[in-house]
C-alpha positions in Angstrom: -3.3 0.4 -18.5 -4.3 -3.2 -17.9 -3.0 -5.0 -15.5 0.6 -6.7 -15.0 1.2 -9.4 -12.8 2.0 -13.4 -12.3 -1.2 -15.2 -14.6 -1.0 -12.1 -17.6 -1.5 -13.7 -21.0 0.8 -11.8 -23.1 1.7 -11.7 -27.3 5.7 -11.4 -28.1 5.8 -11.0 -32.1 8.6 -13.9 -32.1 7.3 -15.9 -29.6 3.3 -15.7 -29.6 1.1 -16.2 -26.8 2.6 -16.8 -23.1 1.7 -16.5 -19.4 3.7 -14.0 -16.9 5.5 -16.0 -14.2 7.2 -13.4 -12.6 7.4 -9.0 -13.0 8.9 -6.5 -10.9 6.8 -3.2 -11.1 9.7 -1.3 -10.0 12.2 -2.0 -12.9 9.9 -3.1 -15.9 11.5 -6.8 -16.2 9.1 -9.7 -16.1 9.8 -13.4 -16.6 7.1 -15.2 -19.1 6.9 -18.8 -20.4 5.7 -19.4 -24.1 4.2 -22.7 -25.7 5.6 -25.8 -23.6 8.8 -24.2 -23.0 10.3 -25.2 -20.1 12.6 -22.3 -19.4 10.9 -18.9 -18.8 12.6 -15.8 -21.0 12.8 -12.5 -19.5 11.7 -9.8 -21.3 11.8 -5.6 -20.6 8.0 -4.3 -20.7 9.5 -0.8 -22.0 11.3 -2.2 -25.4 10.9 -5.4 -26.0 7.5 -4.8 -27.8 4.9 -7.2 -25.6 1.0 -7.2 -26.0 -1.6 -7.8 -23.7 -3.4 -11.0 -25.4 -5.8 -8.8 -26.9 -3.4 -6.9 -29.1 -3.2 -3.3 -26.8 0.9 -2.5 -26.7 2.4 -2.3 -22.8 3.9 0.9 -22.5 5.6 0.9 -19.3 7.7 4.4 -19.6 4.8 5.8 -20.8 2.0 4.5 -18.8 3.6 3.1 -15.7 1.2 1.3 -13.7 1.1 1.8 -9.6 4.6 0.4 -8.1 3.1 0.8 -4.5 -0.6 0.1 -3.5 -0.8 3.1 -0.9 -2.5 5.3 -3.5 -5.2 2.6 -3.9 -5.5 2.0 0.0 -6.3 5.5 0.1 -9.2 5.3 -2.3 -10.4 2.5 -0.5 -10.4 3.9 3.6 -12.1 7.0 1.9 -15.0 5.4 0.3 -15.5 3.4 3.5 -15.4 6.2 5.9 -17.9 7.6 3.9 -20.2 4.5 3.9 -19.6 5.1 8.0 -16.7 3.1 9.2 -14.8 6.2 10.3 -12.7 3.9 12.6 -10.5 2.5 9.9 -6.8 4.2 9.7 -4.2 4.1 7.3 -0.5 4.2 8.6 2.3 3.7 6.1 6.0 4.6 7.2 9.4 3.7 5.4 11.3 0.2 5.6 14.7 1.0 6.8 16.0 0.6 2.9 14.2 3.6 1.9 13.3 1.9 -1.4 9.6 0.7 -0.5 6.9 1.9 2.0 4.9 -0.3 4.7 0.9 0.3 5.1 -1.2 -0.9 7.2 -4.5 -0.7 8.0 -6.3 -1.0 11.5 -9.3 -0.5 13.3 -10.8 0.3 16.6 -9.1 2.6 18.9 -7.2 5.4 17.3 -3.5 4.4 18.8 -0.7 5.0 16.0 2.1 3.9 17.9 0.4 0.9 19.6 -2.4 -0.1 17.1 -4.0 -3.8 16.7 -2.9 -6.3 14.1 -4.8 -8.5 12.4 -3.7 -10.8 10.1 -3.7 -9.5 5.8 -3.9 -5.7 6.8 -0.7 -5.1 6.2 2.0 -5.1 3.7 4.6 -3.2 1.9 5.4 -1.8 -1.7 8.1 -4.7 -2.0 5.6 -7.5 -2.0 3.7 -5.6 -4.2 6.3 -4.9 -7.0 5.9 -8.8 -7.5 2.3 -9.8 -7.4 0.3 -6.7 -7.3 -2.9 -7.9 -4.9 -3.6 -6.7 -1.3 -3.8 -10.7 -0.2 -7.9 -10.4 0.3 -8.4 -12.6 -2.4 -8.9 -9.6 -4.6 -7.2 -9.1 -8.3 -4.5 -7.0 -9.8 -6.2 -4.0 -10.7 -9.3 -4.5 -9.0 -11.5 -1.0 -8.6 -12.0 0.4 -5.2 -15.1 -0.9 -4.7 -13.7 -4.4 -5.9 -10.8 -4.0 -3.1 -13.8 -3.0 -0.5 -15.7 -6.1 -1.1 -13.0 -8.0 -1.2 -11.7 -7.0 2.3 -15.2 -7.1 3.6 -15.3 -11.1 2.2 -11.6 -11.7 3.8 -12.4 -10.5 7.3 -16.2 -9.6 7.7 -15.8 -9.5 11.9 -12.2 -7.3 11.4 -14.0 -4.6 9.1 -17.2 -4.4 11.3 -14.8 -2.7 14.3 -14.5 0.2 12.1 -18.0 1.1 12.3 -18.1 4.3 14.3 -17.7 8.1 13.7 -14.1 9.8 14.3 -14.9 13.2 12.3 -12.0 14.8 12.8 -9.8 12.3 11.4 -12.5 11.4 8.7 -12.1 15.2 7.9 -8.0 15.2 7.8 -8.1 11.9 5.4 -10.5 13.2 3.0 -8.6 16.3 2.7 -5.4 14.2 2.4 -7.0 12.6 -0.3 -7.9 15.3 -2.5 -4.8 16.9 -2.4 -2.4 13.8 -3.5 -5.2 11.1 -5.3 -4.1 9.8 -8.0 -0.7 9.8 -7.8 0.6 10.7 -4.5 0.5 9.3 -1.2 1.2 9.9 2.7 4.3 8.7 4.5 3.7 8.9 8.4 7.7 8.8 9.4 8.9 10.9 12.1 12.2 12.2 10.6 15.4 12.9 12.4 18.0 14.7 11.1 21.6 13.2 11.4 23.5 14.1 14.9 19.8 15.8 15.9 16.7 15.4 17.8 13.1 15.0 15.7 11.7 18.0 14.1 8.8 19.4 15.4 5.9 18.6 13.5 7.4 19.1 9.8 5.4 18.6 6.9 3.9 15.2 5.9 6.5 13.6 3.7 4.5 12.9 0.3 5.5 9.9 -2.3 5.2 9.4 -5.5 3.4 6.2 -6.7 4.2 5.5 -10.3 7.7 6.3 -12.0 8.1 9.6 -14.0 5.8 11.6 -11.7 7.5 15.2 -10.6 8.4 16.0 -6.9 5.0 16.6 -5.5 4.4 20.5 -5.7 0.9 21.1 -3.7 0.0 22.3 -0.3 1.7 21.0 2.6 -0.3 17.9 4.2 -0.5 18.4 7.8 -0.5 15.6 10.6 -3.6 13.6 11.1 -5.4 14.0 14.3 -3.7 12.6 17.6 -0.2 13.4 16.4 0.2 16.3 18.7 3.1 15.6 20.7 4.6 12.5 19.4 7.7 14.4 18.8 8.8 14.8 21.9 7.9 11.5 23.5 9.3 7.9 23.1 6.7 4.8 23.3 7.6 1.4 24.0 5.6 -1.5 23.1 3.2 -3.1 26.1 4.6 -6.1 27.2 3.5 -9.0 29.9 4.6 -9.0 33.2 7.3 -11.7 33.7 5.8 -14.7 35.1 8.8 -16.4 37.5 6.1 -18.6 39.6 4.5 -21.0 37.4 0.9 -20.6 38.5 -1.2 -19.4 36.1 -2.2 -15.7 36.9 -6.0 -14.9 37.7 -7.9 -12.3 36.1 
């Protein structure tokens, strides 16, 4: 299916052509303004009969497009690690709601817990619902190697720290990805059970990207490299010493 977001031209049989304002990815409903209209008119993608401008029918239930970009991230890290930047990592983990995922991707030293930030590698499955783009200046829809040269226009000096080798995580990630691509993806939360300590090393939890796909079925997915341990530890955020003098500190 073509893409959906803010900027579609659409076709309603009553109203003609219009222009998508506003859609949600999660429940189907989008807001579109037709003619010189000032009010938008909200309209449900599974019956109320829309078009792409060309004529092809949107058929949300039965083609539901990609309600969380994880999926597509994964394409993405894969094809780069293969090109040889090994050092780029993919972590997504719950928000606290439960209804949408975080992701973000980082680079350089291998640190899950305590990894860099730069600025447009990261995001969640909420912001995505709305205007599905990464934020790189790329498009709704956009291929993998779109995405990749996309990212690589947004922050050229950012991608270049992933140049490097890190086999055995390059190893785990392809595996990943040909045991949950297309529809599928990785959620690296550690899960506690109510009134009890983390689990040791349980399964990866594996999400569904679109709407309508089954409970994922296939082999477990297993914990990427450096995880060892994690369960059993607690890791607090480095933070500056407290600076009480007023002189600048040397070195």
């Amino acid at each position: 299916m073509k893409a959906v977001a803010p900027g579609t031209v659409i076709f309603h049989r009553h109203r003609g052509y219009g222009v998508i304002t506003h859609v949600n990815l999660l429940t189907g409903w989008i807001s579109a303004r037709f003619g010189n209209e000032a009010r938008t008119l909200d309209l449900n993608l599974s019956s109320d009969e829309v078009q792409h401008a060309d004529g092809e029918p949107i058929l949300f239930r039965r083609a539901p497009p990609d309600r969380m970009p994880h999926a597509r991230l994964m394409a993405v890290v894969r094809a780069l690690h293969q090109a040889g930047y090994q050092k780029l990592y993919l972590y997504s983990w719950p928000k606290p709601s439960g209804l949408h995922w975080r992701w973000h991707l980082f680079t350089g030293q291998r640190n899950w817990m305590q990894r860099s930030w730069r600025e447009g590698w990261y995001g969640s499955g909420a912001e995505y619902n709305n205007n599905p783009v990464m934020g790189w200046g790329d498009t709704p829809g956009a291929t993998t190697e779109e995405l990749i040269h996309a990212l690589a226009k947004f922050d050229p000096q950012g991608l270049a720290q992933a140049l490097g080798r890190d086999d055995d995580h390059t190893a785990w990630f392809a595996a990943t990805c040909d045991a949950l691509l297309p529809g599928y993806m990785y959620s690296l939360n550690l899960e506690r059970p109510a009134g009890g300590g983390l689990i040791e090393a349980p399964p990866v939890p594996v999400v569904a990207v679109r709407a309508g796909l089954p409970a994922y079925a296939g082999p477990d997915v297993g914990w990427p490299p450096g995880w060892a341990g994690l369960w059993t530890k607690s890791y607090v955020m480095p933070t500056r010493k407290i600076n009480l003098t007023g002189e600048p500190e040397l070195g």
